[in-house]
C-alpha positions as CSV (number, residue, x, y, z in Angstrom):
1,X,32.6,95.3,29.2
2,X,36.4,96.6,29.5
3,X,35.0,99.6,30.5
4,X,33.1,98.6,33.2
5,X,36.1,96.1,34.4
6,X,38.5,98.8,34.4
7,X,36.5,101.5,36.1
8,X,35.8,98.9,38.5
9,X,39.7,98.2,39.2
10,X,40.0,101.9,39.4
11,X,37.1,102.3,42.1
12,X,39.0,99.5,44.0
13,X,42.4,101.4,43.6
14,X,41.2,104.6,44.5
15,X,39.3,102.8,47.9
16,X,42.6,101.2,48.9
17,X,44.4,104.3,47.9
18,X,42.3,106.3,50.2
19,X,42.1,104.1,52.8
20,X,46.2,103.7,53.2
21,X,45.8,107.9,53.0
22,X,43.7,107.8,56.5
23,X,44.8,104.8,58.0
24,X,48.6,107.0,57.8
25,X,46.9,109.7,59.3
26,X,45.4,108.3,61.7
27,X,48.6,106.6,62.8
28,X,50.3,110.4,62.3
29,X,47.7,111.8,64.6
30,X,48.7,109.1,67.0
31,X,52.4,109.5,66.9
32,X,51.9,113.7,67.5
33,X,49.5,113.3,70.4
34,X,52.4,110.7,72.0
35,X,54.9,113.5,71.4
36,X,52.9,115.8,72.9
37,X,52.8,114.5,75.6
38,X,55.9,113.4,76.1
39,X,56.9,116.7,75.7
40,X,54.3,118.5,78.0
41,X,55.5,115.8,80.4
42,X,59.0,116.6,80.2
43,X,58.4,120.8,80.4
44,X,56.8,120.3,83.3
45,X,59.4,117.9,85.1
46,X,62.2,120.6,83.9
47,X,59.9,123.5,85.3
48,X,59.5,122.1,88.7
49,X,63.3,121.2,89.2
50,X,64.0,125.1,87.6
51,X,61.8,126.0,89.8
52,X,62.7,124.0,93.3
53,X,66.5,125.0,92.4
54,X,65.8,129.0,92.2
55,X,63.6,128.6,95.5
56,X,67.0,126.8,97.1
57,X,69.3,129.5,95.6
58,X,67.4,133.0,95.4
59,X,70.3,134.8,94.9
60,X,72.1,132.6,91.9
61,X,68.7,133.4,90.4
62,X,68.0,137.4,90.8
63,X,72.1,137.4,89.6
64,X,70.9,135.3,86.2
65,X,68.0,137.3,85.9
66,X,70.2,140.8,86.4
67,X,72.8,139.4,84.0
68,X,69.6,138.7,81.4
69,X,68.4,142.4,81.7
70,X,71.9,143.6,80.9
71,X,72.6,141.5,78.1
72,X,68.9,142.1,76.7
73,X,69.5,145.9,76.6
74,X,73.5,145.7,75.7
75,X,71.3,143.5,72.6
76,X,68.8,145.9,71.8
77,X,70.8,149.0,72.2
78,X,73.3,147.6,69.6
79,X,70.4,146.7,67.5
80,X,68.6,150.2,67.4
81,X,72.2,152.2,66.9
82,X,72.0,150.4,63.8
């Protein structure tokens, strides 16, 4: 009988056990998707303004992207001398 009473109270521990375990994913998998989004949301809101800023100021962006290509080969210039 204290066999079958404690395997019992183990089968219930194990059930609540496991459902805590998914219930905490679930609510995980929640939280990720929300951030996800969030973030995707907020990309794209810094993309457009990036992008509506360089089409207002052409030049300020070829200079940025000029100064970019210099310091990415000053960068890996330096890194192959080595």
């Amino acid at each position: 009988m204290a066999k079958s009473n404690t395997a019992e109270e183990l089968k219930d521990a194990l059930d609540k056990e496991k459902q805590y375990i998914e219930d905490r994913y679930t609510q995980v998998l929640d939280t990720l998707e929300y951030e996800r989004d969030r973030i995707q949301n907020e990309l794209r809101r810094e993309f457009r303004t990036a992008r509506r800023y360089v089409r207002a100021n052409p030049e300020i962006g070829v200079g940025a992207a000029f100064a970019s290509g210099i310091l990415v080969g000053v960068l890996l210039s330096v890194m192959y001398k080595k």
